[in-house]
Structures are given as structure tokens and as C-alpha cells.
VMD Tcl script that draws the C-alpha trace (Angstrom):
set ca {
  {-27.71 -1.61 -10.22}
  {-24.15 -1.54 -12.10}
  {-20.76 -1.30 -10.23}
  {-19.46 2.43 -9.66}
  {-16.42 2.55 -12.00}
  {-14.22 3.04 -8.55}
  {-15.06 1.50 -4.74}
  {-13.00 2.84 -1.95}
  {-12.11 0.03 0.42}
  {-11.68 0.49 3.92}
  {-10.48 -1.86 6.27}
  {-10.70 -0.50 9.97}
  {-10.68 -1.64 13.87}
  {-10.74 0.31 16.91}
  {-10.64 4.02 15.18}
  {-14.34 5.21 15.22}
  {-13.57 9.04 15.78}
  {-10.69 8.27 12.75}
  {-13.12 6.51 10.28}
  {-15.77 8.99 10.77}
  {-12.88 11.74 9.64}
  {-11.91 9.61 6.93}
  {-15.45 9.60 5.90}
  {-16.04 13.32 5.72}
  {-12.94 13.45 3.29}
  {-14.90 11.17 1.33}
  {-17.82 13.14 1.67}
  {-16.29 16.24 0.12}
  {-14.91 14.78 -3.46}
  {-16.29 15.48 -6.06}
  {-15.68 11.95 -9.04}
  {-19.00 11.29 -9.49}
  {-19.04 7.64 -9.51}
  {-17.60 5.62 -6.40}
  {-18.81 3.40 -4.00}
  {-17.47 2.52 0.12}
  {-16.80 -0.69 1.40}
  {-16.25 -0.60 4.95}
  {-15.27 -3.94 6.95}
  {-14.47 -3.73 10.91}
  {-12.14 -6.50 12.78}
  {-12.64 -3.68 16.20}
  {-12.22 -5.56 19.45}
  {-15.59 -3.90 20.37}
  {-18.65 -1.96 18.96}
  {-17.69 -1.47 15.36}
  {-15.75 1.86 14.55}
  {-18.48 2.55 12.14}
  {-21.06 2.77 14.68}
  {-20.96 5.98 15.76}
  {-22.84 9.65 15.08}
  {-19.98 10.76 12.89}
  {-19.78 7.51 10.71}
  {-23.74 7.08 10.05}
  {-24.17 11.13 9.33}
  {-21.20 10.93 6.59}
  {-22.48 7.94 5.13}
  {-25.67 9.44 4.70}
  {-24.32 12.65 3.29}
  {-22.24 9.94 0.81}
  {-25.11 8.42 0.17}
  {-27.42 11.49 -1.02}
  {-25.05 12.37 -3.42}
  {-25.24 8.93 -5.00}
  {-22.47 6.83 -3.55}
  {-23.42 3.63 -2.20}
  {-21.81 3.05 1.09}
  {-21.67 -0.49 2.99}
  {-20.55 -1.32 6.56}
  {-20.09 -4.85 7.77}
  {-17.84 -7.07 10.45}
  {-15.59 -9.38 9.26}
  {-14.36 -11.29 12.18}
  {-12.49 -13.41 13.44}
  {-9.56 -11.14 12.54}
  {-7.03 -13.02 10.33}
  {-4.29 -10.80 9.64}
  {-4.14 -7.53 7.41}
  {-3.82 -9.56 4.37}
  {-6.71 -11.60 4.78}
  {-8.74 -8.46 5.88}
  {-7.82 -6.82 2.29}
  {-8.56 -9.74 0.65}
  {-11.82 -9.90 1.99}
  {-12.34 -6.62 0.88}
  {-10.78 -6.87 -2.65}
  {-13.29 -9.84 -3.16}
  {-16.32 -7.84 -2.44}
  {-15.33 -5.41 -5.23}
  {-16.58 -5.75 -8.76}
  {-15.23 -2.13 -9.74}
  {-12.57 -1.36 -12.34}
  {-10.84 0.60 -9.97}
  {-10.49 -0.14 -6.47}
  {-8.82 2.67 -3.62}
  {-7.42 1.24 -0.51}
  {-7.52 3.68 2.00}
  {-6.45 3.46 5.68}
  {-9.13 4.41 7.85}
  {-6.68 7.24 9.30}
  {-6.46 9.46 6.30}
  {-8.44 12.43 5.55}
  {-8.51 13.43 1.50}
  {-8.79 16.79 0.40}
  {-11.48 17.34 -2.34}
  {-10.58 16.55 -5.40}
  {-8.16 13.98 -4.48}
  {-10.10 10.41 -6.08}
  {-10.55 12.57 -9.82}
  {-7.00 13.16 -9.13}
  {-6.38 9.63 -8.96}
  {-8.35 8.72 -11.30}
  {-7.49 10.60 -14.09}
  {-3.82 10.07 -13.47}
  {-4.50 6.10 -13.49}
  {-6.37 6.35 -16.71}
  {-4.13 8.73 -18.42}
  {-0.72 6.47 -17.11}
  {-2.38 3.36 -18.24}
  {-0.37 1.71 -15.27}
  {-1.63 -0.82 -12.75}
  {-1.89 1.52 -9.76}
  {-1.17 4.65 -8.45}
  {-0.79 6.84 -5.38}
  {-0.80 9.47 -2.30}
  {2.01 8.64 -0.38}
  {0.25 10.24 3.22}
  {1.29 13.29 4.91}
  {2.40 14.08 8.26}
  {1.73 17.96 8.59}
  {2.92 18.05 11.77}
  {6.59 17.73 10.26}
  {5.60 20.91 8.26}
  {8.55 22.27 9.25}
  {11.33 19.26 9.64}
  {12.60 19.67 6.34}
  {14.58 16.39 5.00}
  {16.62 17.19 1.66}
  {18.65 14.06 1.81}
  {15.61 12.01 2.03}
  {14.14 13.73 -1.42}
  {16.75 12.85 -3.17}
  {15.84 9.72 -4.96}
  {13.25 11.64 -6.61}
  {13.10 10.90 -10.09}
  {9.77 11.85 -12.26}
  {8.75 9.37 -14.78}
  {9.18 10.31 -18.41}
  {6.17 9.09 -20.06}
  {3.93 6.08 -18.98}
  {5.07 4.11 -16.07}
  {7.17 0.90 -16.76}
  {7.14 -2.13 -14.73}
  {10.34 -2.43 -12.10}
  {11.32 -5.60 -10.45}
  {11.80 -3.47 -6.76}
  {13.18 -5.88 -4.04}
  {14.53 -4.88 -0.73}
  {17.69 -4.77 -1.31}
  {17.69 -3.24 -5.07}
  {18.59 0.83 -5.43}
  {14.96 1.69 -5.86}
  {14.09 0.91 -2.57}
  {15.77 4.01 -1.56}
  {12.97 5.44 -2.82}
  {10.87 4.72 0.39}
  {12.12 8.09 2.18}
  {9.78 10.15 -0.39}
  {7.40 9.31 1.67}
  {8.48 10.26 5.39}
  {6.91 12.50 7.18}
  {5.86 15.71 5.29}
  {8.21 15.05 2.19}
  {5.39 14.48 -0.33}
  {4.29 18.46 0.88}
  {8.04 19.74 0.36}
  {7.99 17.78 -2.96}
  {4.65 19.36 -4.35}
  {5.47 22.63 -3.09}
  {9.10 22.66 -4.65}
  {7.45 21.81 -8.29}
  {5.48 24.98 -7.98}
  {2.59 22.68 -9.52}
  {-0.60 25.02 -10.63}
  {-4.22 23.82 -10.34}
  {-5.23 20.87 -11.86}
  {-1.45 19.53 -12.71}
  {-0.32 16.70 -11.33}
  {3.13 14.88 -11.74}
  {3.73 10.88 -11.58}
  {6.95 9.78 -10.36}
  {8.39 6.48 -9.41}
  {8.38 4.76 -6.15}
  {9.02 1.72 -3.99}
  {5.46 1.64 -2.57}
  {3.15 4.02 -1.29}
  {1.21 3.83 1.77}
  {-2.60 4.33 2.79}
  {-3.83 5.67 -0.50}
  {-3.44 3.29 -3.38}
  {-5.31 3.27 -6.59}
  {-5.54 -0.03 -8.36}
  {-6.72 -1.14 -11.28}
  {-8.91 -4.05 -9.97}
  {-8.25 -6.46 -12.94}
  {-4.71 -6.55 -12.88}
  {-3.96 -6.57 -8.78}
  {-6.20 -9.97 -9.09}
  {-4.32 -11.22 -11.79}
  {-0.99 -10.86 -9.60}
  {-2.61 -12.87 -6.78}
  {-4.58 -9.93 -4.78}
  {-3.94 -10.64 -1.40}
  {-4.61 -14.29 -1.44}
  {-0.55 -14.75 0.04}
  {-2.60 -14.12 3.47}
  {-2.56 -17.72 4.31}
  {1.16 -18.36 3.73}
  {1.76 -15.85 6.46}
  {0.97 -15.95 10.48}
  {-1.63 -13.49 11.51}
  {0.81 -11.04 13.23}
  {2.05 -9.49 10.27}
  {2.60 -5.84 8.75}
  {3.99 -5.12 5.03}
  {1.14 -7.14 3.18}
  {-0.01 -3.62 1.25}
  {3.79 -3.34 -0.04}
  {3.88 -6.90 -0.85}
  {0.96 -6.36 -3.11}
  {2.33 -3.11 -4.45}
  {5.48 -5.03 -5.50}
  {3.93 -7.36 -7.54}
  {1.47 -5.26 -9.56}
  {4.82 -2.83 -10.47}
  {6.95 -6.11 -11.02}
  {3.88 -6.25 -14.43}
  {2.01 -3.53 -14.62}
  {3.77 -0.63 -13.40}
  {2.77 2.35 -11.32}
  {3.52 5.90 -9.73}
  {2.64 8.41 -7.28}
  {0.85 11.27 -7.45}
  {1.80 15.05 -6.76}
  {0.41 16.78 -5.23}
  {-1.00 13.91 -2.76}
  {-4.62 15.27 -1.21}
  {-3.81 12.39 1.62}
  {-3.45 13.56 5.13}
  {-2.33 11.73 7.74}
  {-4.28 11.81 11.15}
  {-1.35 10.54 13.16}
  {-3.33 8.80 15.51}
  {-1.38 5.81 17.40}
  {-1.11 2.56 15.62}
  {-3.91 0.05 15.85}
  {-1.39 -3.06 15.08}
  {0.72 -3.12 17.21}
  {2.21 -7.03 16.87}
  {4.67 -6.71 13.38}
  {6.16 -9.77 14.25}
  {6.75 -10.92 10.48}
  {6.75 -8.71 7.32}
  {4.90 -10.20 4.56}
  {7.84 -9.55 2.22}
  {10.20 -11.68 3.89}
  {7.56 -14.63 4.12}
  {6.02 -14.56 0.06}
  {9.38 -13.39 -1.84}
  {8.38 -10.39 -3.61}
  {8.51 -10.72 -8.05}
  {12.76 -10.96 -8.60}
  {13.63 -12.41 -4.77}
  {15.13 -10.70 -1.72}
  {18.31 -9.57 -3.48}
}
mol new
graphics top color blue
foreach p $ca { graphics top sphere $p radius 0.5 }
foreach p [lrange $ca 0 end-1] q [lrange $ca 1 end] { graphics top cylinder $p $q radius 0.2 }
display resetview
């Protein structure tokens, strides 16, 4: 069998009723050539092992999209968890997707097409929280700034004026953003950010030539910030953008880490330092 051109990755723990929703929004795209990789760390039964997650999967997999669950345990931290995954994939693209985000149809060729059209090294939906609908944040949209053309690589650190950029991504400001570019169907904007969350198209080829997530064993296992980490360095060469509108919907269920004693950032320098 070859590789789909694009595997969705899926690290999850302790969210079955979650990863069964996440599944469904799988279930319902329509790019006809992907592939799920699911791998639990959950304290007990796996999430995937549940009514919802086995009926989705075989939906997924009647349309023609392999789907594969497995453990990976003992639990080493986020990073090593994504590595895992990330090693397991043989796709040109690979989507890592939180296992508490629902995408609308039509979302991955979305991706996709943007990815291949940009030429960049990854690209995203920052998720929404619609239950901010109507907490509009103006000052928070203001570092929004479109990219002209293809995306080109930024050296983003911390403490640099692009990180400013992280507030696009509150709450429901990638909604107020998409619906204040009056954007018809089937057009799509790409505009530049500090890193997006949940939903992140990479090209597979160039996140392992910045390292992947192999930094996971210069950091203790109770950290958070490993996906931005990652992010930084595949902009810091390659470039990238998010994606309006974003099809990625937040299920705001509680937080399944819950230790964040280190962020990975401040461990592995990200490309250009801390300043």
C-alpha cells in the first residue's frame, strides 16, 4: 500500500467522548487521500475505546482512510508523545490535531491547498472558542497583518514584536477575523503568526529537517509549549501562515495537562534566542 499524501496525527489521553467528536469531524471531510494515527498515554482504558471512536473509524475507514489506534506508554512528556507520532508518519504532509477539536468539512482541502499553493513549511487553524461568540476583542486583532505573496521565514522569539501576534488567536478572534474579511466560498486568506495551536499542517520533510520533536529529551516530562517550539523553528526556515477562515472548533473541555511546570521554549532556545 503507498502512504496517503496527508496523515492526521492525534495524540490523546483521558478524552474518549472528545476523540470520538474529533473523529466525526474527520469523518465528514471530504480530501480524498489521508490517513489517522491515533496514540493514547490515558491513565485508563484508552480514549479510543469506546462506541463513538470504533463507529467513526469505521465510517473513516469505508471511505478509504486508513485509521490506526495504539498505546504509547509510559507517558514521556508532550514532546516525546509527538515525536512518537511524527516517526510513524511517512506522509508528505502531516496534521497535528488536538484530540479536542472538531473540523468542519472541508477544512483538511482547505489546508491543503493553501500549503501547496504557499509553498511554506506549515500552515494553520488557529482553534475557536464559540462560546466567546459574542466577547468581541478589537485590540487583540490588531496585529493582524495578511501576507503579501508566499510566506517568508521570521526569526519569532518571545520577546520580538511578532509575538504580539499570539492574541489572533484568543478566544473567538479567528471567527471575528473571517467574518470581518467578508471571505466568499472557497477563498481563503494566509496571514502571519507567532504559532498556531491544535491544527497545524506541516510539510513532513522539512519539520524533520528542523529536528521534529526530538528536543523531548532535553526537557523534564512536565512540560507545555513543545508544539510552539516546533512551530518556531520550521518558520525560523521555511516559513508559514494561518488560514482564514479556520474550520477548527474548539470543544472547550477542561485541560488534560495539568502540570506546565517548564515551557519547552525556555529550555531548547527557539532559532534567534530568547531576545
Amino acid at each position: 500500500m503507498t502512504e496517503p499524501e496527508l496523515e492526521v496525527l492525534i495524540p490523546t489521553r483521558n478524552r474518549p467522548v472528545e476523540l470520538a467528536t474529533t473523529l466525526a469531524g474527520l469523518a465528514a471531510q471530504d480530501f480524498p487521500d489521508f490517513g489517522v494515527l491515533v496514540s493514547d498515554q490515558s491513565d485508563g482504558a484508552p480514549s479510543y475505546d469506546t462506541p463513538g471512536a470504533t463507529a467513526m473509524a469505521r465510517v473513516l475507514r469505508r471511505a478509504g482512510h486508513p485509521v490506526s489506534f495504539g498505546r504509547h506508554l509510559p507517558p514521556r512528556g508532550l514532546a516525546e508523545h509527538r515525536a512518537h507520532l511524527l516517526a510513524r508518519s511517512r506522509a508528505r504532509y502531516v496534521l497535528f490535531l488536538d484530540d479536542d477539536v472538531w473540523l468542519e468539512p472541508g477544512t483538511i482541502s482547505r489546508l491543503h491547498e493553501a500549503i501547496s499553493k504557499l509553498g511554506c513549511g506549515l500552515v494553520g487553524n488557529a482553534v475557536q472558542g464559540l462560546s466567546y461568540l459574542n466577547d468581541h476583542r478589537p485590540e487583540e486583532l490588531e496585529p493582524f497583518e495578511r501576507w503579501q505573496g508566499p510566506p517568508e521565514p521570521e526569526r519569532i522569539t518571545p520577546h520580538g514584536p511578532e509575538w504580539r501576534r499570539w492574541t489572533l488567536h484568543n478566544a473567538a478572534n479567528p471567527t471575528h477575523l473571517a467574518d470581518a474579511l467578508g471571505l466568499r466560498d472557497g477563498e481563503w486568506v494566509a496571514y502571519k503568526i507567532a504559532w498556531v495551536g491544535g491544527c497545524v499542517l506541516y510539510d513532513r520533510a522539512a519539520l524533520v529537517s528542523v529536528g521534529g520533536f526530538d528536543f523531548w529529551s532535553e526537557l523534564p516530562p512536565d512540560h507545555c509549549g513543545e508544539d510552539v517550539l516546533a512551530q518556531l523553528r520550521v518558520l525560523a526556515t521555511y516559513g508559514g501562515a494561518g488560514v482564514l477562515p479556520s474550520g477548527a472548533v474548539h470543544l472547550e473541555a477542561p485541560t488534560t495537562v495539568v502540570e506546565r511546570r517548564v515551557e519547552a521554549y525556555e529550555v531548547v532556545p527557539p532559532p534567534g534566542g530568547q531576545e
